[in-house]
C-alpha positions as CSV (number, residue, x, y, z in Angstrom):
1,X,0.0,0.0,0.0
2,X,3.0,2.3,0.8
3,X,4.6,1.6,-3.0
4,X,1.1,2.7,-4.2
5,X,1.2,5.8,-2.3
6,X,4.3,6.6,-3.0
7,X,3.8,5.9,-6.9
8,X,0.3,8.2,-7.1
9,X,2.3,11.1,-5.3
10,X,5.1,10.9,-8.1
11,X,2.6,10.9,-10.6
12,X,1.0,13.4,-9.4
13,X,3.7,15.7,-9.4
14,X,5.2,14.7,-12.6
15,X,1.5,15.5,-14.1
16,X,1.8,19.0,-12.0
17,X,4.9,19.8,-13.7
18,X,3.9,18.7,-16.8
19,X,0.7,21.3,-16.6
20,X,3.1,23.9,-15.8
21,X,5.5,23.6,-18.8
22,X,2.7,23.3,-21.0
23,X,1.1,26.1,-19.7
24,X,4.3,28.4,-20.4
25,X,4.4,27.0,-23.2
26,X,1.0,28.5,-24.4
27,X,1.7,32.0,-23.0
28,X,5.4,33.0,-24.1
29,X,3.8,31.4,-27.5
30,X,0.6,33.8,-27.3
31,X,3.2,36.8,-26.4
32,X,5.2,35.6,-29.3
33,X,2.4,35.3,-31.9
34,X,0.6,38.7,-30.8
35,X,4.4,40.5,-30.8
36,X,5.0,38.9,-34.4
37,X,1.8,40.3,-35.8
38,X,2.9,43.7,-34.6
39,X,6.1,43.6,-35.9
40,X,4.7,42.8,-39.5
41,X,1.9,46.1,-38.9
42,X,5.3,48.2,-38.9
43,X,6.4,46.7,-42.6
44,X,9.9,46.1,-40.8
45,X,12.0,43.3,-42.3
46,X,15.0,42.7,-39.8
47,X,14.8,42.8,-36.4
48,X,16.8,42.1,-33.4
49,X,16.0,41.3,-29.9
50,X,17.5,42.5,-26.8
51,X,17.7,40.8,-23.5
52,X,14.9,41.6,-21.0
53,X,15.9,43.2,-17.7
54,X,13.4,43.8,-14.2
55,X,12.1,47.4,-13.4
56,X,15.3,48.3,-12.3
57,X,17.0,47.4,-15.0
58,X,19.0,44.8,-14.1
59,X,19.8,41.7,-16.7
60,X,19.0,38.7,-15.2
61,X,19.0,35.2,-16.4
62,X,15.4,35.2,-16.8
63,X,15.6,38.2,-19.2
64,X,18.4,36.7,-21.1
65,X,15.8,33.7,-21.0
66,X,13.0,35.8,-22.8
67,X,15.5,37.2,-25.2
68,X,16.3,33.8,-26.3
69,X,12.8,32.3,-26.1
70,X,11.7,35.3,-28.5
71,X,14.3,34.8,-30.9
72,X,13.3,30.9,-31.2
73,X,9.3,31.7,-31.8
74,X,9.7,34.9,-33.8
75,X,11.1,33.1,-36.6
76,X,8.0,30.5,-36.7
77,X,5.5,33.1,-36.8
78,X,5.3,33.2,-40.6
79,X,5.3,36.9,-41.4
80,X,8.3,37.2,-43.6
81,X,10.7,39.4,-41.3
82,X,14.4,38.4,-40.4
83,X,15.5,38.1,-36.7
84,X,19.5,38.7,-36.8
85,X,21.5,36.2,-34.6
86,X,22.3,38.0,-31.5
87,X,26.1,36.4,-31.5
88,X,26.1,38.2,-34.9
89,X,25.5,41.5,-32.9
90,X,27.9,40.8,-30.4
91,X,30.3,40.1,-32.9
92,X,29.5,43.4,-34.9
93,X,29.5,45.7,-31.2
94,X,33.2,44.1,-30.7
95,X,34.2,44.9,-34.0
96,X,32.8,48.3,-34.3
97,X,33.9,49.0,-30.3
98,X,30.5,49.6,-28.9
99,X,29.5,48.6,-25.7
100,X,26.6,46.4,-24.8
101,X,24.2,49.5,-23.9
102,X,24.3,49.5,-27.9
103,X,21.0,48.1,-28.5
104,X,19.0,49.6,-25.8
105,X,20.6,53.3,-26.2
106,X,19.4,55.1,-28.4
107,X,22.0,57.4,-29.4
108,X,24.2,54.0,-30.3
109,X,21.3,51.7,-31.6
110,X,21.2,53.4,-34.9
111,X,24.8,53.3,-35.2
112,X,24.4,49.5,-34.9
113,X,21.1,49.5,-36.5
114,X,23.0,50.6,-39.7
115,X,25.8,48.3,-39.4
116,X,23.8,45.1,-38.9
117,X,20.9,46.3,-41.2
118,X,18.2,46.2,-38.1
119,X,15.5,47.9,-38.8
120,X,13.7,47.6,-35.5
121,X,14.6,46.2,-32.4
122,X,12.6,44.4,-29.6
123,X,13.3,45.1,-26.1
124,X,10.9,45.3,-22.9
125,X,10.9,44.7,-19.0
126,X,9.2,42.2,-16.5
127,X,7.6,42.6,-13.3
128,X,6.7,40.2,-10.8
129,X,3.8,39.6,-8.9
130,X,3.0,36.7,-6.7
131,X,2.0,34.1,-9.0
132,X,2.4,35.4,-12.5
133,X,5.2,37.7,-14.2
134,X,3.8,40.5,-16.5
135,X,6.0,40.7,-19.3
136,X,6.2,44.1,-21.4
137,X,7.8,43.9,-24.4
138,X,8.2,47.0,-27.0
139,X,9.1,47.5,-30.5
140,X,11.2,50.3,-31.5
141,X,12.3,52.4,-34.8
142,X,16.0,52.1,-34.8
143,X,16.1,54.8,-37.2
144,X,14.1,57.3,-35.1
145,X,14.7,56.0,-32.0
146,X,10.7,55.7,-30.7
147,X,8.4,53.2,-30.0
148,X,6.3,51.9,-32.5
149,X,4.1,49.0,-31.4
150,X,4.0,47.0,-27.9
151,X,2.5,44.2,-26.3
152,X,1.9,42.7,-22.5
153,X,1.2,39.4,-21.6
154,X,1.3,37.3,-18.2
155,X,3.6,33.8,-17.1
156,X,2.7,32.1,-14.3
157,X,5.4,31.8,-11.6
158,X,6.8,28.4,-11.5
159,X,9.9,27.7,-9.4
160,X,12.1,26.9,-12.5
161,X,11.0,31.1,-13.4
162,X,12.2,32.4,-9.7
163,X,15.3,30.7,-9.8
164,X,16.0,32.5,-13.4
165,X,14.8,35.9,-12.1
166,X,16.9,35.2,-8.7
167,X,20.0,34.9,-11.3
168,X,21.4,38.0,-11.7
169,X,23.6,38.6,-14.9
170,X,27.1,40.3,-14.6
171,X,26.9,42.2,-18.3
172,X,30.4,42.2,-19.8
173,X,30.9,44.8,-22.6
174,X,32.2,42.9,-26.2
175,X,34.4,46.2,-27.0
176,X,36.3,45.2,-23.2
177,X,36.8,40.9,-24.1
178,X,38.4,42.1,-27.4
179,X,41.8,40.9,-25.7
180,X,40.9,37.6,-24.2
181,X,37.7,36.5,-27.0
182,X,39.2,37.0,-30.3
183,X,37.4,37.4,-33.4
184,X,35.8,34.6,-35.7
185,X,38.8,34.3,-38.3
186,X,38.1,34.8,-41.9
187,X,36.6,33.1,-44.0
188,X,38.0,34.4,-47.2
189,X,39.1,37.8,-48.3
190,X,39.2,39.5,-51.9
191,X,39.9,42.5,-53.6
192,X,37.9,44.7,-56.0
193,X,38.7,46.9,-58.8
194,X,39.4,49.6,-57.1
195,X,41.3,47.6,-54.2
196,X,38.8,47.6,-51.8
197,X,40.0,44.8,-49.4
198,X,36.3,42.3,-49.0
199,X,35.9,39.7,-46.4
200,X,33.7,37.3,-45.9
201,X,33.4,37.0,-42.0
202,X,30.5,34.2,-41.8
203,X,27.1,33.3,-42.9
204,X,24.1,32.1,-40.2
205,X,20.2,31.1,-40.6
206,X,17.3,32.0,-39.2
207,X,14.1,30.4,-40.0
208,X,13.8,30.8,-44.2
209,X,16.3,33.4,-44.1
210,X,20.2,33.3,-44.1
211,X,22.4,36.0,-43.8
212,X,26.4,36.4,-44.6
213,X,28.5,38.9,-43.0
214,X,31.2,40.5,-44.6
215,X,33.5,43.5,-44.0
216,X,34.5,46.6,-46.3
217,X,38.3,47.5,-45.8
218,X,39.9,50.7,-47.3
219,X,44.0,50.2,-47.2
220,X,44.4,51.4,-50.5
221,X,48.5,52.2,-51.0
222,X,47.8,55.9,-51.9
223,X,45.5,56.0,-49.1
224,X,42.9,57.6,-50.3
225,X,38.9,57.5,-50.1
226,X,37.3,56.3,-52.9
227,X,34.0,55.5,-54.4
228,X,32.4,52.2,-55.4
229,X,29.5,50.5,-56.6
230,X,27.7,47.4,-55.9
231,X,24.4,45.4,-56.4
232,X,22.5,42.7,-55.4
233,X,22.1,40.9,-58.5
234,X,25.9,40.5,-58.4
235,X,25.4,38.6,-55.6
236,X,24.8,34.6,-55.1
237,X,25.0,31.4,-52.8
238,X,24.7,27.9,-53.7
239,X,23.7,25.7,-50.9
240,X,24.8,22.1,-49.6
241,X,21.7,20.7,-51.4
242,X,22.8,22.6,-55.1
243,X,20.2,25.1,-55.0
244,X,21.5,28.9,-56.2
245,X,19.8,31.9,-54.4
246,X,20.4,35.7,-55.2
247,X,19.4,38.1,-52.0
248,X,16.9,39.9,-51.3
249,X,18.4,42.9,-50.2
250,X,22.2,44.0,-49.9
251,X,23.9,46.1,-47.0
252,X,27.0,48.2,-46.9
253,X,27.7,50.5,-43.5
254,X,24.9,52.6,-44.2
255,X,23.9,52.1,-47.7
256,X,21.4,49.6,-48.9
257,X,20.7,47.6,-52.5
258,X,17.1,45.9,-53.3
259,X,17.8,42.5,-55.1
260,X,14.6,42.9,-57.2
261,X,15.5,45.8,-58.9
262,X,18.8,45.8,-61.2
263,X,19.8,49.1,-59.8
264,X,23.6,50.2,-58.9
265,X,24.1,51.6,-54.9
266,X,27.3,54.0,-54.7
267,X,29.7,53.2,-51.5
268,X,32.0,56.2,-50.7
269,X,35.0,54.5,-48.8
270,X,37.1,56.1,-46.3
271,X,41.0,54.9,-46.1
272,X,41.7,53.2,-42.8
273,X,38.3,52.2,-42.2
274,X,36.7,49.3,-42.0
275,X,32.5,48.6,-42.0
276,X,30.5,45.8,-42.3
277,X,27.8,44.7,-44.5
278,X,25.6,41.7,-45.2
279,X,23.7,39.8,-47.7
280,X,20.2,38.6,-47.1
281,X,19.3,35.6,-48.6
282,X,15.7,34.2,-48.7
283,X,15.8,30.5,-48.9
284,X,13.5,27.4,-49.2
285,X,15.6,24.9,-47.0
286,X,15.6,25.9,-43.2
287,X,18.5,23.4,-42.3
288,X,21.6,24.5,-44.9
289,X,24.5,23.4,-43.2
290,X,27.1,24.4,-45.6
291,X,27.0,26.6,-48.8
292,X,29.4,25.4,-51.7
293,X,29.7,29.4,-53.0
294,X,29.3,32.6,-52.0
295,X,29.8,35.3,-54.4
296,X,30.1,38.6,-55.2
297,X,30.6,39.0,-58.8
298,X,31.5,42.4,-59.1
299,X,33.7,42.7,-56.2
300,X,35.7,39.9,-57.3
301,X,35.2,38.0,-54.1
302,X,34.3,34.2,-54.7
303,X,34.4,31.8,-51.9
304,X,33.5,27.6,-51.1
305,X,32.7,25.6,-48.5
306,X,31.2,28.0,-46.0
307,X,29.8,26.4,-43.0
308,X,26.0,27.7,-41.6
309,X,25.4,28.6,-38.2
């Protein structure tokens, strides 16, 4: 009779458990769903999400936890926008030597916005109560720095939640690691016609879309600035599975080139500088692994074997 007791109380609790991950489940998915229709009212096609902090703006482990949760459902909510890998970010912060702040401040965020090609960014707070959290989450225009669109929703507490809100986050700057976290090395580098130094830094997926990050140096021997051009259309992957792919939409530091128009964007580079830029690739397979080429055609830059984050 004992075993039997003892067996209906572990089930019992395994079937409590089991309620309560379900039930999270269906509320950080509702905030998810409701947050992806918002973002698709503001026409905004790259986005990025920034970890959550409490009311007093402290980063805990439970707000990195909503960042990350965020970034894994935004993708599946089917309304065409890009959410940019937030090691991509980091990576792009270190090179460019801005601090973490960078994507909640807005006198830096459209600095970054620029570089990375964010368009918006998702950020918010969470308070909480006895036996739910409120979670406010808020979509701002990187460009103009306000708020756009912005949703609430509740979690209920679960003792897996207050040990994640209990975990407060020690937030190291990338710009500060440089030293001790070095860079991703390059994957392969190229020069233009006008010996522009191109190189191509990585490539990552999200959902349909994959993005490759590249970086525009000026070390011309004269050193002088010079002028550029560049398109889309000159631009093309191939992926593990043979399929070729042309992107959507091209970035350079602050300059931008539609893939569905054949139209020429001007870069005006400055000697001793380097920016980044990125290609935006729409594709039909959500698990490429590897890419036999990337390409860019008219800046001489051709590369195989490139591995998919």
């Amino acid at each position: 009779m004992r075993k039997i007791h003892i067996i209906l109380f572990l089930v019992f609790n395994f079937l409590i458990i089991y309620d309560l991950h379900a039930q999270y489940d269906l509320q950080i998915k509702s905030i998810a769903q409701e947050l992806g229709k918002k973002i698709a009212e503001t026409n905004k096609k790259r986005i990025a999400v920034a970890d959550f902090t409490d009311t007093n703006g402290s980063v805990t482990q439970f707000g990195q936890f909503l960042s990350e949760e965020f970034n894994t459902y935004l993708p599946e909510a089917g309304h065409g926008f890009l959410v940019i890998d937030r090691s991509r970010i980091n990576i792009l912060m270190q090179e460019n030597q801005l601090q973490s702040k960078a994507l909640t401040d807005p006198s830096t965020a459209i600095q970054l916005g620029r570089l990375a090609g964010i368009e918006a960014l998702i950020y918010g707070t969470y308070t909480s109560f006895s036996e739910s959290v409120r979670v406010n989450v808020k979509i701002i225009d990187i460009q103009r720095g306000i708020i756009i669109r912005s949703v609430a929703g509740d979690i209920t507490r679960t003792p897996d939640i207050d040990r994640l809100i209990n975990g407060i986050v020690v937030v190291k700057d990338p710009y500060q690691s440089r030293h001790t976290t070095p860079s991703p090395k390059p994957i392969c580098s190229g020069r233009n016609s006008e010996g522009i130094l191109i190189t191509l830094k990585g490539c990552s997926q999200s959902g349909d879309f994959l993005t490759c990050q590249f970086t525009i140096y000026n070390d011309r021997a004269d050193k002088s600035d010079i002028s550029f051009s560049y398109k889309s259309r000159a631009v093309n992957i191939i992926t593990d599975a043979g399929e070729q792919y042309g992107p959507d939409r091209t970035f350079i530091g602050s300059t931008e080139n539609n893939g569905y128009a054949d139209v020429i964007t001007n870069y005006y580079s400055k000697y001793g500088i380097t920016v980044s830029g990125s290609a935006l690739f729409a594709v039909g397979d959500r698990k490429v692994k590897n890419l036999q080429l990337f390409e860019m055609q008219d800046q001489e830059l051709s590369c195989k074997n490139i591995p998919v984050k």
